[in-house]
N, C-alpha and C positions, 0 to 999 in steps of 0.2 A: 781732655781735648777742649781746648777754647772757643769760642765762634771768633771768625775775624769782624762782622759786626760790632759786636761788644767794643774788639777792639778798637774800630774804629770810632768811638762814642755814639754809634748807630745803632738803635734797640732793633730788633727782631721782628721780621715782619709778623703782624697776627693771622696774616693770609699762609694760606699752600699753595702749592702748584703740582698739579699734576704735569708731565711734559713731556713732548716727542721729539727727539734730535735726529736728523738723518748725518749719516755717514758718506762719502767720497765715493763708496760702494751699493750706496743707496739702498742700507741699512737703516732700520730705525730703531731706536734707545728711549726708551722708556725709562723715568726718572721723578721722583719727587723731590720738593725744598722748600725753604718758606723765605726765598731769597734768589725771581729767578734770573735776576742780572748775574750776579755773583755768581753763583752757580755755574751757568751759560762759560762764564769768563775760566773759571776752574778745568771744564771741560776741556775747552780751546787751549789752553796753554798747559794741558797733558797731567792736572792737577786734580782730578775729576776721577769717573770710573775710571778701573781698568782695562773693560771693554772697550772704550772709543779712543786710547791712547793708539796715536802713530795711523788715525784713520779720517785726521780732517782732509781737505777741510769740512767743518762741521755746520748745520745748518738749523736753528733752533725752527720745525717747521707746525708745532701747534702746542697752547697752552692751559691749560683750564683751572681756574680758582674754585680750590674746596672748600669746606667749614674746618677742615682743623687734619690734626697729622692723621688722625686714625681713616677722616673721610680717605686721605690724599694715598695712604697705602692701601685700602681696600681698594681704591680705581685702579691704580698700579698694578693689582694683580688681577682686577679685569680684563687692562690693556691688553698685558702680558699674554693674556690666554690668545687673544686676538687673531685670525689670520691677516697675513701682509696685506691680504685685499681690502681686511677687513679695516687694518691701520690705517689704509692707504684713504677709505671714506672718512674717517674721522678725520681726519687733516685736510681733506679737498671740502670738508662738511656739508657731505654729503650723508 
């Protein structure tokens, strides 16, 4: 598998992202990358998870920089445990 980076003559960000996308349905998606334009853009035009295909429009609604991929998946399955209310304060940051 390629990165489109690369292909672009763009190297790879050094940063992560951990990140919250809400759904039409006012779902949230929890997601890492270390590229979170790109990424964002993937989603939106149904290039992304499986999940959030056929459910925008999509709304990138909070994002947070890790130290590196292992930080970015262990928060990931932080989030993931989460309840909705509980999502719901980390994105109003609260």
């Amino acid at each position: 598998m390629s990165d489109p980076d690369l292909q672009q003559g763009k190297p790879p960000s050094k940063d992560w992202y951990v990140y919250l996308i809400r759904t039409r349905t006012n779902t949230l998606y929890c997601g890492i990358t270390n590229d979170l334009e790109r990424r964002f853009e993937q989603h939106q035009i149904g290039k992304g998870a499986k999940y959030l295909r056929g459910k925008g429009p999509l709304n990138l609604e909070w994002s947070q920089v890790v130290a590196d991929k292992s930080a970015a998946l262990k928060e990931e399955i932080r989030i993931k445990k989460l309840s909705k209310v509980q999502k719901e304060r980390l994105v109003s940051g609260c």
